[in-house]
N, C-alpha and C positions, 0 to 999 in steps of 0.2 A: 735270736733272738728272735721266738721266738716266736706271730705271726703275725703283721702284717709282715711279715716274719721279716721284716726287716733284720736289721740285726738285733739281736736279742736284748732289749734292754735292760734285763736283769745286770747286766755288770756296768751299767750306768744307773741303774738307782729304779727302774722300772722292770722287772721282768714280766710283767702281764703284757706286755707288749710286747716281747719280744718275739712273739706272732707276727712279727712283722716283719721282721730281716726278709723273709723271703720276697716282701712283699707286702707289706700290709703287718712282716714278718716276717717284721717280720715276719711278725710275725708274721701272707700263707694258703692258704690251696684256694685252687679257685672251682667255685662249687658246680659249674656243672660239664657235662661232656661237650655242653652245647649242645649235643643232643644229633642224632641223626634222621636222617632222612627214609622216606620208605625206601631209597636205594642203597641206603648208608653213607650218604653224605653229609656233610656239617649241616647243624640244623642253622636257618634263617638267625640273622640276629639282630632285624630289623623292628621285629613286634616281639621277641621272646618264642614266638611261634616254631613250626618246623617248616622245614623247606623238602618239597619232592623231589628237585631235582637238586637242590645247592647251591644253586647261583645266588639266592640273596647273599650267602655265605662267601660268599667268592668277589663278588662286589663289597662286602662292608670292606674283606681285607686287602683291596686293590690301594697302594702305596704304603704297607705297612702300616704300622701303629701312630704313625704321624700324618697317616693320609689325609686328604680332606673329608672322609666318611667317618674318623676314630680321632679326629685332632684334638678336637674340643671335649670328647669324650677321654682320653689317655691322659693329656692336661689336667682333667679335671681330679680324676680319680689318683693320679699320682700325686697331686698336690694333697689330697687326702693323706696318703704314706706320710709324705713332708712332712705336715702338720703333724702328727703322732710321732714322727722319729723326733724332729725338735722338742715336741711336749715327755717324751720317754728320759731322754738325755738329758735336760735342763731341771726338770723337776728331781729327778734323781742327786744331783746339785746340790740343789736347794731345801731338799726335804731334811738332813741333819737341823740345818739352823731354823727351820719351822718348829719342828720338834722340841728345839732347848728354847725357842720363847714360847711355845703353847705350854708348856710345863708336860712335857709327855712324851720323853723319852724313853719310857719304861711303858708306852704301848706305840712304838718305835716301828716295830713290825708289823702290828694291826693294821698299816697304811698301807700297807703293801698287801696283808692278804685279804683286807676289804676288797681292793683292785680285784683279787683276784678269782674272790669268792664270784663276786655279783656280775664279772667276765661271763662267767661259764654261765650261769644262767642263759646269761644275753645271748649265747653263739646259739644256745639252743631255740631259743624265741626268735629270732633271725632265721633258724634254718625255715620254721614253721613259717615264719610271714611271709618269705621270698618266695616257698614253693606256693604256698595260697596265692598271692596278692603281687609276685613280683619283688626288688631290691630295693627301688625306691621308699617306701616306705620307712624299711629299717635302716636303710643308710641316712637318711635326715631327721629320723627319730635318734639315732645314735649319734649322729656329731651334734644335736643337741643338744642330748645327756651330758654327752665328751665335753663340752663347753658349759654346760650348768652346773658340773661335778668342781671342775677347774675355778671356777667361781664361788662356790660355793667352800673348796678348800681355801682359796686365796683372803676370802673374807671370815676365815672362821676365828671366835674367840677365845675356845677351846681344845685340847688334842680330840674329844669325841666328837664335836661340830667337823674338824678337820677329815677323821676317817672317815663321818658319812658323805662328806662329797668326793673322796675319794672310792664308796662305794657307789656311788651315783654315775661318775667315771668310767669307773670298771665296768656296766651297764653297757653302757653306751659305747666304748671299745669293743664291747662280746659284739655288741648290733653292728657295727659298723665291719668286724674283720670277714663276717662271715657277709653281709649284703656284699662287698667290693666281691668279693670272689665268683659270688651269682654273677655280678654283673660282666665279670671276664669272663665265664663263662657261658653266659647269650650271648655276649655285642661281641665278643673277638675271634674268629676262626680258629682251626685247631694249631695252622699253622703257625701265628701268631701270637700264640698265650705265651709261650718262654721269652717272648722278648718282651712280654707287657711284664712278665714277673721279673726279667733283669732288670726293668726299668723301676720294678718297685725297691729290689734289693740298693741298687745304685742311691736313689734318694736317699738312703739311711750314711750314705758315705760322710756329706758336707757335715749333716747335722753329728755324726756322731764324734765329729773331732771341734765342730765350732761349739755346739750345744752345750759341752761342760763350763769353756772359758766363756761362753756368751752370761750363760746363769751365772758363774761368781760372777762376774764383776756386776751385773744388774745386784744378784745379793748383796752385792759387796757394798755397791754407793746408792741405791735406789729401795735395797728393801725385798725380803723372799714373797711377800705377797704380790708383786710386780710380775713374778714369774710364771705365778700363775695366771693371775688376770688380765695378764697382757697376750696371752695365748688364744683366748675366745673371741678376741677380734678380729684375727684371720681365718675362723671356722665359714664363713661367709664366700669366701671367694673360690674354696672349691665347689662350694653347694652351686654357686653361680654357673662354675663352668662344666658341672658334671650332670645337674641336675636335666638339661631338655634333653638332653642326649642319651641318660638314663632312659628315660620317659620315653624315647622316638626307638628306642633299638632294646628295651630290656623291661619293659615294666607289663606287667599283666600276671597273669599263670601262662605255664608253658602251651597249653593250649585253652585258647579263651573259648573255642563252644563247648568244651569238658566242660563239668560242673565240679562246683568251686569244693573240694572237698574240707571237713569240716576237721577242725585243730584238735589235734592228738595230745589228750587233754594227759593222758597217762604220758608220756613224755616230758611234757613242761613242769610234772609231778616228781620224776626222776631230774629232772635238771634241777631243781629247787632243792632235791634229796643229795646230788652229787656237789651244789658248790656248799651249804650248810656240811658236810659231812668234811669236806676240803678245808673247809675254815677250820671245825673244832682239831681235827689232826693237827694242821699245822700250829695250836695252840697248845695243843699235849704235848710236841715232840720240841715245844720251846720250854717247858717247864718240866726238868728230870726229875722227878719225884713218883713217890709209890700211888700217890694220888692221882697223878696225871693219866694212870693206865685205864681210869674210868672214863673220862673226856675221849682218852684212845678209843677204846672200843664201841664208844657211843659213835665217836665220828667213820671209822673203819664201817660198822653194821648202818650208816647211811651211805656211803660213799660205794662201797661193793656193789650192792645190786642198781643203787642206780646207773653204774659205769657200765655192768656188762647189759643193760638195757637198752644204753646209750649209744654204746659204741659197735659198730659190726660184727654178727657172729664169728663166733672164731679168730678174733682179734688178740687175745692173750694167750693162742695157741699160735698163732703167725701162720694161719691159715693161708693159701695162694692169692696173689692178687690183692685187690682193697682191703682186707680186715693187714695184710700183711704193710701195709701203707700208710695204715692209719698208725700202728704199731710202731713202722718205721719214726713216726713223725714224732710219737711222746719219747722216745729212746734217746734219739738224736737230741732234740730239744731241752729235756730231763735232764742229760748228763752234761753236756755242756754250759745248761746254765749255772746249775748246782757248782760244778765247779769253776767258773767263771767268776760267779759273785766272791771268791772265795782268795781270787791272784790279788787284787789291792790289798787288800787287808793281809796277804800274807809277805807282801812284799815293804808296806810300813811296816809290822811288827817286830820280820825276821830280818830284814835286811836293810832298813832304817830311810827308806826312800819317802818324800813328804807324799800327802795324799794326790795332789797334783803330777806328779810324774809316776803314782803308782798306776794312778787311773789312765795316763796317757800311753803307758808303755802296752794298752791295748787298744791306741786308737787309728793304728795298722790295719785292725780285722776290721775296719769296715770297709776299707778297698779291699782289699781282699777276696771279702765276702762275696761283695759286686764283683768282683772277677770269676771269683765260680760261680755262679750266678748266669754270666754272661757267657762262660764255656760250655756250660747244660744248653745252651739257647740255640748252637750252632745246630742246624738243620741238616751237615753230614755225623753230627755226632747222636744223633736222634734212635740209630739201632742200636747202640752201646749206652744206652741210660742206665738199664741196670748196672753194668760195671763201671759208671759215672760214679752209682750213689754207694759201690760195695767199696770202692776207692777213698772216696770222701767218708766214709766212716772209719778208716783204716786211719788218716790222713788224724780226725778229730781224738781216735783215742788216742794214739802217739804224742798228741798235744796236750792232751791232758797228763799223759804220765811224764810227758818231760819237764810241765812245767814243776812238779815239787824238788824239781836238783838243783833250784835255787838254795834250799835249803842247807844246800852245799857250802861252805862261805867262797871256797875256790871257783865258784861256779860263776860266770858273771850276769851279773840282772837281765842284760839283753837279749839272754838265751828264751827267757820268758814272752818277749815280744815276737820272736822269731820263731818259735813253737806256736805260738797263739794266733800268727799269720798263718800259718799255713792249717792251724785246726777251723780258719775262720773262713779261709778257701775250700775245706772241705763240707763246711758245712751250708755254706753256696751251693755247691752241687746238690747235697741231700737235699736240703729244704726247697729250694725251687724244685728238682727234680716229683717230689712227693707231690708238689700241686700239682703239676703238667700231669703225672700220672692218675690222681683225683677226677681232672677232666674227663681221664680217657675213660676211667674205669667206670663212669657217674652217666646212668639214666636223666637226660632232663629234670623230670619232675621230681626225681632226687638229690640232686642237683644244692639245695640249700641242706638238707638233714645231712648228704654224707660230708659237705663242707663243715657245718656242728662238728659232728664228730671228730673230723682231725684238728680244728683245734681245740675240743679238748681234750685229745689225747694230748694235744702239747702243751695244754694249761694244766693239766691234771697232773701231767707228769714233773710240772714245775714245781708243784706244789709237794708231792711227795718224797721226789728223791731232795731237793732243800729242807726238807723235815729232816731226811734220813741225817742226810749230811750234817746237817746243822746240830742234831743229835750226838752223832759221831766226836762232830770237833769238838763239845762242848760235856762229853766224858772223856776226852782225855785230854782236857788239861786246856781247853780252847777259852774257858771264857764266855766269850757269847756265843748263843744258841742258834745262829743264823746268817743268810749270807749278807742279809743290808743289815739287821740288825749288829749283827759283826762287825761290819765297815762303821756305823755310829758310832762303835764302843771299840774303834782300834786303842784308843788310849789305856782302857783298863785290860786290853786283852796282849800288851807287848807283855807280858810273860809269859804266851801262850807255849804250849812245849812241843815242836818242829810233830813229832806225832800225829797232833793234833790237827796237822794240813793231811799231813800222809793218808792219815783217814780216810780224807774227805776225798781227795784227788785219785789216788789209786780205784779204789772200789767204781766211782767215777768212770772211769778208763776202761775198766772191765766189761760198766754197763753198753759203754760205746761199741768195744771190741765185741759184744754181741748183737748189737744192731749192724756188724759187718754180716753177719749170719741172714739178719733177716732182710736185708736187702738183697740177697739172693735169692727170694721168694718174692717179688713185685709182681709179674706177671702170673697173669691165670694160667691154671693147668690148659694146657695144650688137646684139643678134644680128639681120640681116639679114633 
């Protein structure tokens, strides 16, 4: 889930966050190399600046990530993750019973892909600000938004009032996944990034098993507006503890007597092109009719060229090195959510479990997660990354096809937990693994644009294989057209016919079992 990539919050009720699992997403990559030195050493990550010889680099990371140089800084920004995994989890909760008093159930989904749309905007407009101007900026421009969106849903009168502060939201998520990533990438040495990203994976652990029960029962005696608006009064105390530290070790351009280059105005053109083109898709492939094929191709003929403008040459060819990483990052992300959103709902329909233990029987994969996570971090497993993340995709597709033997009646439910652990430990590995590689692979002063990009490879990719899928279940015999929209309408969809998951889950599995392929392409070609 997938980036602060924490863990992916799509199978809790948010997948635009699930950029976080790794981290942020878990959603996720942190945007830059740091940068080297005229010698090649870790750039400085004192001013954002570079270092000649590396020793600023060498002193930030003297006591690890809890040092006295990174305390108040690590603190800070991980309480950031916190705050988005609790608000992924909780709101996911809470958004059914919002929906049946807004009277707006039947645009159910539209909460979700407002989030999702107006994300991707945001990561692209972050990449731009950070390389300009530094992180700061779009990190407390973003958990503003993050916090006015939340507010703005929490106070709405209507399901449309509702969506747009959920697109407001989404805004301010896109700003915030990708500034966190700049800023581990100046303020943290190289050694040091896989434990600041275990540490963001881990955050997502407490909240994603307290976060469901903590929302019902606030829904339950207090009220689903509670859930939201009680969330933007802790946005304040990571700003608190992140923000001088930002500022003293990461804010400026990478190099302040450069001149300030000007915003690449064609970019922010194609981002505006890729989440509008994302939205209308995923609104064709909810409504199966001959009509729909027109919305399709409108969104499809925005969505295309923006993405290959967006995303690194040779990305959809799994090119060597970063286009192969960025690839890596929507495959992994894509298939696992898609099918993810899809185990609740098939475990109340088909096998009669109430929605509370449906949802619970995956709240294993957030330790998990943080355990792979925390296996990619070890410093003698650092030569073996690639066969980390070729492992951990092997691991995720296994998970995905084992879970439809539920469908089995002999089969028992827990099979589904125990498969989904270990697909949630494999994708630990991937998803941290992909940022720490992001670093390595990432120029300084590119540092925020190629951070954009992987996540939205991994927004993008959410957004279309849950179209696909959701397509799928919903011609043969599924019912509803999607993976939260699904989960809302488990009640009119227990007829759904076993098929109908296979669908989804199988093709799923396949997409993963080919991301084992292209994590065998991570590193550059080797120069002759």
């Amino acid at each position: 889930m997938t980036a602060l990539e924490p863990r992916d919050a799509a199978g809790t009720g948010d997948a635009a966050v699930k950029q976080a699992r790794d981290g942020l997403g878990g959603t996720a990559t942190a945007a830059g190399t740091g940068g080297t030195g005229t010698d090649g050493t870790a750039t400085a990550a004192g001013t954002g600046g570079t270092a000649s010889d590396g020793t600023a680099a060498t002193a930030a990371g003297t006591g690890g990530v809890l040092g006295s140089s990174l305390r108040a800084l690590s603190v800070g920004i991980v309480s950031v993750v916190l705050l988005i995994a609790f608000e992924a989890t909780a709101v996911g909760t809470a958004m059914p019973v919002a929906a049946r008093e807004l009277d707006g159930v039947s645009l159910y989904a539209f909460a979700f892909s407002a989030y999702f749309t107006t994300s991707l905007f945001g990561m692209v407009l972050a990449g731009q600000w950070a390389d300009r101007r530094g992180p700061l900026g779009p990190l407390t421009a973003g958990i503003g938004a993050f916090g006015v969106g939340l507010l703005l849903s929490g106070t709405a009168g209507s399901m449309w009032y509702f969506i747009a502060g959920r697109a407001v939201q989404g805004l301010g998520g896109g700003l915030v996944i990708v500034a966190l990533y700049v800023v581990v990438g100046r303020a943290y040495p190289e050694h040091l990034r896989p434990t600041i990203m275990a540490a963001f994976a881990a955050s997502w652990v407490i909240p994603s098993v307290v976060g469901p029960l903590a929302a019902g029962t606030v829904t339950e005696h207090l009220g689903w507006r509670w859930v939201f608006v009680g969330i933007p009064a802790l946005v304040v105390v990571p700003l608190v503890l992140a923000a001088p530290a930002i500022r003293r070790r990461a804010s400026g351009p990478v190099d302040p007597e450069a001149p300030v280059p000007a915003p690449d105005r064609r970019r922010i053109r194609l981002a505006f092109g890729i989440s509008l083109g994302a939205g209308v898709l995923q609104y064709a492939a909810q409504d199966l009719r001959w009509l729909s094929l027109a919305p399709a191709a409108a969104g499809a003929a925005l969505l295309v060229p923006a993405a290959l403008g967006l995303l690194p040459p040779g990305t959809f060819r799994s090119a060597r090195g970063l286009p192969s990483v960025v690839l890596l990052r929507g495959v992994a992300a894509g298939s696992f959510v898609a099918a993810e959103s899809f185990v609740p709902l098939m475990l109340v329909t088909q096998r009669g479990l109430s929605p509370t233990l449906a949802g619970l029987s995956l709240a294993v994969g957030g330790a998990t997660w943080a355990l792979g996570s925390f296996v990619q971090s070890r410093p003698r497993l650092e030569p073996y990354r690639e066969r980390l993340t070729v492992t951990g995709m092997v691991l995720v597709a296994a998970a995905i096809a084992a879970a439809p033997s539920v469908l089995i009646p002999s089969v028992p439910v827990w099979v589904v937990g125990v498969a989904w652990g270990w697909g949630c430990f494999g994708m630990g590995l991937v998803i941290s693994s992909t940022s720490v590689l992001l670093l390595k692979l990432s120029a300084p002063a590119e540092a925020g644009t190629n951070s954009a990009a992987l996540q939205i490879s991994d927004g993008l990719s959410n957004v279309l294989l849950l179209a696909v899928g959701g397509a799928a279940f919903a011609a043969l015999g599924g019912g509803a057209a999607g993976g939260h929209g699904a989960v809302a309408q488990a009640g009119s969809a227990s007829v759904a016919h076993p098929a109908a998951f296979a669908a989804v889950f199988l093709p799923m599995a396949a997409v993963a079992l080919l991301g084992a392929w292209v994590a065998t392409r991570l590193h550059e070609p080797r120069a002759v």
